[in-house]
C-alpha positions as CSV (number, residue, x, y, z in Angstrom):
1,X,101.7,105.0,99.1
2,X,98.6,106.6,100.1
3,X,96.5,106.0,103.2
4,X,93.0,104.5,103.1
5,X,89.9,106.4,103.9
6,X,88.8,107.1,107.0
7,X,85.7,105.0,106.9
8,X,88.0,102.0,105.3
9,X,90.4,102.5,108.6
10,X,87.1,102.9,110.7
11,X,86.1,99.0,109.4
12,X,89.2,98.1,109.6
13,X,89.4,99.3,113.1
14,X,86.5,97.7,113.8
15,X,87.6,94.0,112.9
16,X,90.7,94.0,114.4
17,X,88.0,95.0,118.0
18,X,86.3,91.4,116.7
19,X,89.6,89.0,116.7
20,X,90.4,90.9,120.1
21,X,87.6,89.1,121.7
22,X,87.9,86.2,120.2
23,X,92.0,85.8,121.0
24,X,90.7,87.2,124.3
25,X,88.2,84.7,125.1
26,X,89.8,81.6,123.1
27,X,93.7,82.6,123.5
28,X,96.7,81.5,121.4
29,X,97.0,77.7,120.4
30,X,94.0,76.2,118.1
31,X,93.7,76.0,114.7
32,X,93.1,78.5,112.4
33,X,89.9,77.1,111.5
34,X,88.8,77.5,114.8
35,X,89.9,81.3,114.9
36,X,88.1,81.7,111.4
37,X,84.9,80.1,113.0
38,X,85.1,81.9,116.0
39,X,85.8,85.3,113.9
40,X,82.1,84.5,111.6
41,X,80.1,84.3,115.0
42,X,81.8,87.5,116.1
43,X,81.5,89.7,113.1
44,X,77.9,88.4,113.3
45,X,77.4,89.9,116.3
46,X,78.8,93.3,115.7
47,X,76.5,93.1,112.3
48,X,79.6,93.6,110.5
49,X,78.6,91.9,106.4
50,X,81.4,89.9,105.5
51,X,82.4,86.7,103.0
52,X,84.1,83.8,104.0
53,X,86.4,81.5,101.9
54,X,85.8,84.0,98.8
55,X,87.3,82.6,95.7
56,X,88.8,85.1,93.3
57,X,90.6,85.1,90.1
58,X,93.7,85.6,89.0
59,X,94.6,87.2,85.6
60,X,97.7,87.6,83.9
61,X,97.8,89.9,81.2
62,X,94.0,89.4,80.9
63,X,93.8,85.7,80.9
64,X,92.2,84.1,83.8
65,X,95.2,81.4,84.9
66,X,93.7,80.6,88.3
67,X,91.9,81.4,91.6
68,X,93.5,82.8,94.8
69,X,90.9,81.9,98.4
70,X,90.1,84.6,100.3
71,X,89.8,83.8,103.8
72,X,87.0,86.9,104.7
73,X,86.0,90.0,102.3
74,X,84.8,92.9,104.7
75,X,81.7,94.7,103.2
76,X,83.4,94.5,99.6
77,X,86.4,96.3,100.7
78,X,88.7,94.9,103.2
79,X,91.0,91.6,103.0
80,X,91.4,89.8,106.5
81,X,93.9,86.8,106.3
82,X,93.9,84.9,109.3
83,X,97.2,82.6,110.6
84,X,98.4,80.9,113.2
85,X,101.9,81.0,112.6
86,X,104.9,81.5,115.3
87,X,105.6,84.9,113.8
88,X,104.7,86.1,110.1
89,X,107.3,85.5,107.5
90,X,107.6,87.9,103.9
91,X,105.1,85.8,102.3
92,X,102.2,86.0,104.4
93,X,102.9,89.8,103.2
94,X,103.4,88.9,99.7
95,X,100.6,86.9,99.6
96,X,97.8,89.9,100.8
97,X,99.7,92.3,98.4
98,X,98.6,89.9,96.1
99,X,95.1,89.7,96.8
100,X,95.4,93.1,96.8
101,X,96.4,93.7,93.6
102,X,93.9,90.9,92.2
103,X,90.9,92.9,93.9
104,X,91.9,96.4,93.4
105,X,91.4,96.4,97.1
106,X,93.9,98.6,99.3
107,X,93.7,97.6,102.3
108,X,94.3,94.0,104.3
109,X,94.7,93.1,107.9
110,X,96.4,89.7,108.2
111,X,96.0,88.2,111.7
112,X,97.9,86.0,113.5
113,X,96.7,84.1,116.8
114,X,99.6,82.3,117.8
115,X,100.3,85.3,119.7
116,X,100.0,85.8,123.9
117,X,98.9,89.3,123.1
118,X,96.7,89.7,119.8
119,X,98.2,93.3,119.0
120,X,101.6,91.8,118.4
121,X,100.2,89.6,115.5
122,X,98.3,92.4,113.5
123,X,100.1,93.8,110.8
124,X,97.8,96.5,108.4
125,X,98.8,96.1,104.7
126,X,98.2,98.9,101.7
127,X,98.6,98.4,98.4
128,X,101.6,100.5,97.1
129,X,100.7,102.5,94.7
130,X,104.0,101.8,92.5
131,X,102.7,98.2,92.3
């Protein structure tokens, strides 16, 4: 497995500062949707370019056989998945190693706010590069 840049772990460093203060100000227990709201008005603010909902496809053996959903794109280069989940379970993994490998990304934050304290519901994911 090899590390991401320094720059890539800077952004990345960056969002996770953005949910912070929106679990800080909003706290555990609303909708994700709420959380992915709140998250858009936040990266605003700290001028951070981003895209929301972004639909990608899904090839297999270089036939398009559907789209995966994005929940943000980080300047063209970061995957944020956002839950609200009681703790994460091996597919929320499996899913961002997906998206992963669909982009040719390697890096993904997924992000859960049903947490009292945000930094227990952060998990950093990096595309292997056996996969």
């Amino acid at each position: 497995m090899r590390e991401p840049s320094e720059a890539l772990d800077q952004l990345a460093y960056e969002v996770i500062g953005a949910a912070m203060e929106v679990h800080r100000a909003l706290g555990p227990g609303y909708l994700e949707s709420v959380y992915e709201e709140a998250l858009c008005v936040e990266l605003r603010e700290r001028g951070i370019a981003f895209e929301r909902q972004l639909e990608i496809a899904i090839n297999y053996k270089g036939h398009a056989v559907g789209k995966g959903r994005l929940d943000f794109l980080i300047e063209d280069k970061l995957i944020v998945e956002l839950k609200t989940v009681d703790q994460f379970a091996p597919i929320h993994k499996a899913q961002v190693m997906s998206y992963l490998k669909a982009t040719g990304l390697e890096l993904a934050l997924l992000i859960n706010f049903k947490v009292p304290l945000l930094k227990d519901g952060l998990q950093r994911v990096i595309l292997s590069q056996r996969s």
